[in-house]
C-alpha positions in Angstrom: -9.7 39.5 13.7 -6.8 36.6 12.7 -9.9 34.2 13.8 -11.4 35.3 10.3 -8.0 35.5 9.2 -6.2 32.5 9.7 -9.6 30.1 8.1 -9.5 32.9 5.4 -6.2 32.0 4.7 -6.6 28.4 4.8 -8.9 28.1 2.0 -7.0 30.7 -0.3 -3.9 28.2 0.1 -6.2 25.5 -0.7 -7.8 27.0 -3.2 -4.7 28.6 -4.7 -3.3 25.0 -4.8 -5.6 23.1 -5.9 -6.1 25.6 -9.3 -2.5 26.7 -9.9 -2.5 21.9 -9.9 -4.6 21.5 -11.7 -5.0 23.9 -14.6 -1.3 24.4 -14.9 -0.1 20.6 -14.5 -3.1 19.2 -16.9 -2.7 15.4 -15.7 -4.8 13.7 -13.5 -1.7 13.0 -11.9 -1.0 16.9 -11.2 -4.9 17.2 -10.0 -4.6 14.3 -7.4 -1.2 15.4 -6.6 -2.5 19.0 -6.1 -5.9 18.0 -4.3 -3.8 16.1 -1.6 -1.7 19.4 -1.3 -4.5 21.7 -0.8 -6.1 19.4 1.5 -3.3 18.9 3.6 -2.5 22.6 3.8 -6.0 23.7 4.5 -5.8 20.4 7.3 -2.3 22.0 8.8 -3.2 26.4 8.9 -6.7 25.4 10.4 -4.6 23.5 13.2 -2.1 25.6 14.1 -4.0 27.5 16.6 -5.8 24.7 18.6 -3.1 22.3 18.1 0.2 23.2 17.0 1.9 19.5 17.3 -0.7 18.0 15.8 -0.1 20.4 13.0 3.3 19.4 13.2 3.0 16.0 13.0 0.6 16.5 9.8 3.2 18.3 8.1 5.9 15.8 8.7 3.6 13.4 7.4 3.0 14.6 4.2 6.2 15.8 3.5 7.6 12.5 3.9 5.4 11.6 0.8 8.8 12.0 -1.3 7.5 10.5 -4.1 4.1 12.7 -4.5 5.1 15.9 -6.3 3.0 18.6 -8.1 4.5 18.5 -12.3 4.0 21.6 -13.7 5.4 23.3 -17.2 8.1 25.4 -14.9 9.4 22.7 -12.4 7.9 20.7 -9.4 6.7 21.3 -6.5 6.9 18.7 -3.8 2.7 18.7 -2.0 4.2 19.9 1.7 5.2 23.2 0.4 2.4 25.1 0.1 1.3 24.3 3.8 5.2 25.7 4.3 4.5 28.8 2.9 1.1 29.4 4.0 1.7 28.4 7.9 4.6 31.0 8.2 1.9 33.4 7.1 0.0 32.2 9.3 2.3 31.9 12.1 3.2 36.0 11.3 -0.3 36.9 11.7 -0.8 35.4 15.3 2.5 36.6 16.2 4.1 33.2 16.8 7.4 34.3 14.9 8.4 36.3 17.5 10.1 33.0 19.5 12.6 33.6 16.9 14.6 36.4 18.4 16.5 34.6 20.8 20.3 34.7 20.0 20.8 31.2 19.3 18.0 30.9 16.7 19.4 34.2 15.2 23.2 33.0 14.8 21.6 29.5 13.3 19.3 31.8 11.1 21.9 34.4 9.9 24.3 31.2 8.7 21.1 29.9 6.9 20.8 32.7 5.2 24.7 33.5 4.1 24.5 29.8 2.8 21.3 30.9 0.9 22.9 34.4 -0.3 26.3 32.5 -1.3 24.3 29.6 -3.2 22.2 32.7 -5.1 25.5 34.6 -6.2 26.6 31.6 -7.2 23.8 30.7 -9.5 23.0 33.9 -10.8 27.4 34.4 -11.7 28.3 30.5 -12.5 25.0 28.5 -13.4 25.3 27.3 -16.9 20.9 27.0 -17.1 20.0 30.2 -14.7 16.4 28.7 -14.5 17.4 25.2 -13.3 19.2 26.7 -10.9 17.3 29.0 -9.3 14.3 26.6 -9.1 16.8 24.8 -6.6 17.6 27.3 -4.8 13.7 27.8 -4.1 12.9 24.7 -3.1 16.2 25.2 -0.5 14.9 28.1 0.7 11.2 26.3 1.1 13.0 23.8 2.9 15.0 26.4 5.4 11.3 27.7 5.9 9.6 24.2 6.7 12.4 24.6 9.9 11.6 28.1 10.8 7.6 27.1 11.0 8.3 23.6 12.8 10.2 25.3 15.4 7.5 28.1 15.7 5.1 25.2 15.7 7.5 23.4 18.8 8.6 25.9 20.8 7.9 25.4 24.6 6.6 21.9 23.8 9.7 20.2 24.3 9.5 16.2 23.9 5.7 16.3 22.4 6.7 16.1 19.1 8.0 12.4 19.7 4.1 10.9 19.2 4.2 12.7 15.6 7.6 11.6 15.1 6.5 7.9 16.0 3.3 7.5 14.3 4.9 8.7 11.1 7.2 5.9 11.2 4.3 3.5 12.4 2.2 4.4 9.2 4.9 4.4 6.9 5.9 1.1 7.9 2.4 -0.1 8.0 2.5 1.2 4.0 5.8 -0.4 3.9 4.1 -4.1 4.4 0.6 -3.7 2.6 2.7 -3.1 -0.7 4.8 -6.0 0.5 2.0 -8.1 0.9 0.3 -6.8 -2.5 3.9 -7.9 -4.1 3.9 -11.2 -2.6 0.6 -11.9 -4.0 0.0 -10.2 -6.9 3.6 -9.4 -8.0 6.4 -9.0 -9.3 5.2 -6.8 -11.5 3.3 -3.9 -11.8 3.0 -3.3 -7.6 2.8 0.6 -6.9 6.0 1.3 -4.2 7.8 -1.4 -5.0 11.5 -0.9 -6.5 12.2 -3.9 -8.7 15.2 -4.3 -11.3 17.1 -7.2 -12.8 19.4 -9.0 -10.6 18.8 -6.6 -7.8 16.4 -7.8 -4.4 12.9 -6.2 -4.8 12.4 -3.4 -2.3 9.7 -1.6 -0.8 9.7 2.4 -1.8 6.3 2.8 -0.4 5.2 6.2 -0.9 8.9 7.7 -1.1 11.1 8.5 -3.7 12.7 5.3 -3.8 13.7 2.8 -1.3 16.9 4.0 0.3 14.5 7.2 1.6 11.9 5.3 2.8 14.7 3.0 4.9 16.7 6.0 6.0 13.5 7.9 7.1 12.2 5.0 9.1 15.8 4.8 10.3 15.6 8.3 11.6 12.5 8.0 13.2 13.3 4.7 15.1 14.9 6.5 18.3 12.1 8.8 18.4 9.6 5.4 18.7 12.2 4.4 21.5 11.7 7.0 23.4 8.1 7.3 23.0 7.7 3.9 24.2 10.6 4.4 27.0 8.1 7.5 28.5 5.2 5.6 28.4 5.5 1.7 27.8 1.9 0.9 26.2 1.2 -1.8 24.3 0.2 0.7 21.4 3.8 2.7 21.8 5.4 -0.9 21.9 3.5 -1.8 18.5 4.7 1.7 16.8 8.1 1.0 17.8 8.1 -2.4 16.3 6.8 -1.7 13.2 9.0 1.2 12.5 11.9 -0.7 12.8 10.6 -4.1 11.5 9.3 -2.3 8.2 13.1 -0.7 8.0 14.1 -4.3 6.5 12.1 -3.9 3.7 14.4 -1.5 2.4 17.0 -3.5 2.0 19.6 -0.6 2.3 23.0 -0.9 4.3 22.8 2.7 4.7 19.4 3.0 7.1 20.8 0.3 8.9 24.0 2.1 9.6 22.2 4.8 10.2 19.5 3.3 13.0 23.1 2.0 14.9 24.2 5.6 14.3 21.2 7.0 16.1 20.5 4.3 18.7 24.3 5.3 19.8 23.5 9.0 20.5 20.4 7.7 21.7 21.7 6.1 24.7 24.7 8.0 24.8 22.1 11.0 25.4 20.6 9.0 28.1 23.8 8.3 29.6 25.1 11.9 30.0 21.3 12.8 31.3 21.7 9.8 33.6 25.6 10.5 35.2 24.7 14.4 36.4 21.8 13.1 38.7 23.7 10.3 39.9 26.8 12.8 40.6 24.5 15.0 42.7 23.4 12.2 44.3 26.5 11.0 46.0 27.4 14.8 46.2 29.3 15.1 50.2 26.8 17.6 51.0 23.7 16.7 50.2 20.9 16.6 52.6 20.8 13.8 55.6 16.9 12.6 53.7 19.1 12.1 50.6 22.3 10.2 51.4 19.4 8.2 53.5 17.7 7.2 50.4 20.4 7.1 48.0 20.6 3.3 47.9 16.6 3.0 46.7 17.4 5.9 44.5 20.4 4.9 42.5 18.7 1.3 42.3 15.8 2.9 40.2 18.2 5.4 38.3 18.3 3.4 34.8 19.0 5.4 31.1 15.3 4.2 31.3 14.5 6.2 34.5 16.0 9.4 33.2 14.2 12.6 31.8 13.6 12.4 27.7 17.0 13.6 26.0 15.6 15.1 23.1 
């Protein structure tokens, strides 16, 4: 039955999207904006059952289109959200929700929600306009969901989501320098994704919000392109990898780059503590005769590049 199901529901998300967009928003801008929501969410339920990190990765994707919302008479709506809503129906009907019971996700879940039930009182006692407000709080709560369906999505697939991860960052980037390249040539006005004021150094917004986003996104997702390339060192990860952190520059924010030393810290710091236990067991006094006889060739390949994925 959820094989009729889940295709059914699909298209009404599409479908629902694409009208509530376009008749309701009025602007070409809405319609596009709309279109590219349906599309993705009809894209993302259809792949949830064949290929859940590929659905994953989809998601990511076009919720790091920051700058793409849906404008309608009574608020926005960013174009990620309805493939939110309509994959945790989806994810209900073929039971994947129930990888949410274990304690840990519980305790994390039960503080979501007193911060959600808090931040409601709050706006329906305190909120000077009670409609602003609460359209926040649903786009928070939209945003809680996006975690419970990526972790639904994840669950018992633990490092696969670092090729999504990666190729995000590769195609931002590769955004990142076509608008670059368009400003270079054809600028320095008038370039779509390009943040220029007076006295300030242009920078590349690409498809985000504005230009400190797109640098502190591509900033997050650098480690991940690390480690896809320290698991499987092809020229294609290598390129990824370079991209993503080459484009960061054209963000020109001393935040992202803060933030990629931030991460590459944990990053090998992770790699460190994953590497020291091994080594530890290694030089253990009673460990078998065949191991203390290869411990030397052992501990000569044991490198935080020889060391199990620490995400």
């Amino acid at each position: 039955m959820d094989r009729l199901v889940i295709p059914g529901l699909a298209l009404a998300t599409a479908a629902t999207t694409l009208a509530v967009g376009s008749i309701a928003g009025r602007t070409p801008e809405a319609f596009a904006a709309s279109a590219l929501a349906a599309a993705a969410a009809l894209v993302i339920i259809l792949l949830i059952r064949p290929a859940p990190v590929l659905a994953f990765g989809v998601l990511f994707l076009v919720a790091s289109l920051s700058r793409l919302t849906i404008d309608l008479p009574f608020g926005h709506v960013r174009v990620e959200q309805p493939a939110i809503l309509g994959s945790f129906v989806a994810l209900a009907v073929l039971g994947r929700l129930g990888t949410l019971r274990d304690r840990s996700v519980v305790a994390l879940g039960a503080c979501f929600g007193l911060y959600l039930t808090v931040m409601v009182l709050s706006s329906v006692l305190k909120a000077p306009v009670l409609a602003v407000s609460l359209r926040l709080l649903i786009w928070t709560a939209i945003s809680m969901l996006s975690a419970v369906v990526a972790y639904a999505l994840l669950v018992g697939r633990p490092g696969e989501e670092q090729r999504s991860l990666s190729w995000v960052g590769a195609l931002q980037g590769i955004a990142g320098f076509a608008i670059a390249g368009l400003f270079l040539v054809a600028g320095p006005l008038g370039i779509p994704g390009m943040q220029v004021s007076p006295g300030e150094v242009p920078k590349v917004a690409s498809v985000d919000f504005e230009a400190n986003l797109f640098a502190s996104l591509l900033a997050m997702l650098a480690p991940f392109a690390l480690e896809e390339w320290r698991r499987r060192r092809t020229a294609l990860s290598a390129a990824v990898l370079v991209v993503t952190i080459a484009a960061l520059g054209l963000g020109v924010t001393r935040g992202a780059y803060l933030g990629l030393a931030s991460g590459l810290v944990v990053y090998f710091g992770l790699l460190v503590v994953r590497l020291v236990p091994r080594a530890v067991e290694l030089r253990h006094p009673h460990a078998s005769q065949p191991h203390r006889r290869n411990e030397r060739s052992i501990l000569s390949h044991l490198s935080c590049f020889h060391v199990p994925s620490p995400f």
